[in-house]
N, C-alpha and C positions, 0 to 999 in steps of 0.2 A: 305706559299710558299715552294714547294717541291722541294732540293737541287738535280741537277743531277752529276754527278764523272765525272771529268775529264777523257778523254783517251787520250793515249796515242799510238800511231802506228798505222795499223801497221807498222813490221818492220820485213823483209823480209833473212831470209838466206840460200842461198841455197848451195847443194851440189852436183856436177855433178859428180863426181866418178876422178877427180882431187886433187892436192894437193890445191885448193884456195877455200875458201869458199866465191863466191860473197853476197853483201848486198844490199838492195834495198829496197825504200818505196813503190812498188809495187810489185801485185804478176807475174807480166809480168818477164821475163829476161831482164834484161839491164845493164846500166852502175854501176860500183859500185858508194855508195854513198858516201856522203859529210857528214862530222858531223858537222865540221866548224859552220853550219848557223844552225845547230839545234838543238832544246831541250839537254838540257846534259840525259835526260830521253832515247831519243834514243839512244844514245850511251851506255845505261843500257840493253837496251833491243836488244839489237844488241850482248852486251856479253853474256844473256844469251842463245840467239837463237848460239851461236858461239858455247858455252858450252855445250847443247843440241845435236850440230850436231857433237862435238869431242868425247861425253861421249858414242852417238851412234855406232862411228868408233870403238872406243875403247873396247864395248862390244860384235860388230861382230867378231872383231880380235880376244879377245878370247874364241868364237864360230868357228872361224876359218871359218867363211862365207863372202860372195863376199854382198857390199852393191847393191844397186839400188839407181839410183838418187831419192834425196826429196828433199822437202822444209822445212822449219821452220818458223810461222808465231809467231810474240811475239806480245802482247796488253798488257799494261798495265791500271787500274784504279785507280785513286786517289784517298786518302781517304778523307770522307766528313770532318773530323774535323782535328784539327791542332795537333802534328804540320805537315807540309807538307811531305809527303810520300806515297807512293803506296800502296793500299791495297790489291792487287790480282797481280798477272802475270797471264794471260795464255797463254799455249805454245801450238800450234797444228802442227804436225808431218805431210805433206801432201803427200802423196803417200806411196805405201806399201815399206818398206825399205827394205824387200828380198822376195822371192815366198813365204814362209811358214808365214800363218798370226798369229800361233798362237808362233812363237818363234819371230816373229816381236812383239807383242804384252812383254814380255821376255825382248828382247832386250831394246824395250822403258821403261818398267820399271825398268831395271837396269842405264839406260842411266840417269834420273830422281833421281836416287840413288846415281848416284857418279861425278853429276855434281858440281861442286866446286861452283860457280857463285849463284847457286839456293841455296844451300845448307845453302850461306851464306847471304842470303836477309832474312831482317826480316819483310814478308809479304807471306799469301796464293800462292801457285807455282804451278798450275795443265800442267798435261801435255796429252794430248791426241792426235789421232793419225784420220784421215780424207784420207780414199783413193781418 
């Protein structure tokens, strides 16, 4: 019998060029969400999608470039054997985060670099970017 991994999410953050970063289990815009009723895993993946979209802020600023609205989608996978923990994050960047693709490209991987959240999970953290 062939085990399949747990998922988790996803789990949605975005950023509209505001000081609030909404959350959502959808990729629609809506209300923010509730952690209350859910997996404490979402609320892991909700820090690092949080992490991701401040580390981004943070690298434009000293680019001294104007962002563009994105999103941030987080999934996590379970690992097949014990003890319980996540074996992967992946994080995908969705929309291009300012005109120039190839300093977006730059900015995400610096943003991946001094994300504190990711930095300190001890599991696989990919991070890629989806116009």
């Amino acid at each position: 019998m062939e085990l399949k991994p747990k998922l988790f999410g996803p789990i949605w953050a975005e950023y509209d060029g505001s000081d609030t970063i909404k959350f959502s289990h959808s990729k629609q815009s809506g209300p923010e969400m509730s952690f209350a009723k859910n997996s404490p895993v979402d609320t892991l993946l909700a820090s690092l999608g949080h992490c991701i979209v401040m580390s981004v802020q943070w690298a434009a600023a000293q680019r001294k470039v104007d962002l563009k609205p994105f999103k941030v989608e987080v999934l996590g996978t379970k690992a097949l054997d014990e003890p319980g923990r996540l074996q992967r994050l992946d994080v995908t960047v969705i929309g291009a985060v300012v005109d120039d693709a190839g300093l977006g490209a730059r900015i995400l991987k610096q943003a991946k670099a001094i994300c504190t959240v990711s930095n300190s999970l001890n599991c696989d953290v990919t991070v890629s970017q989806q116009d």
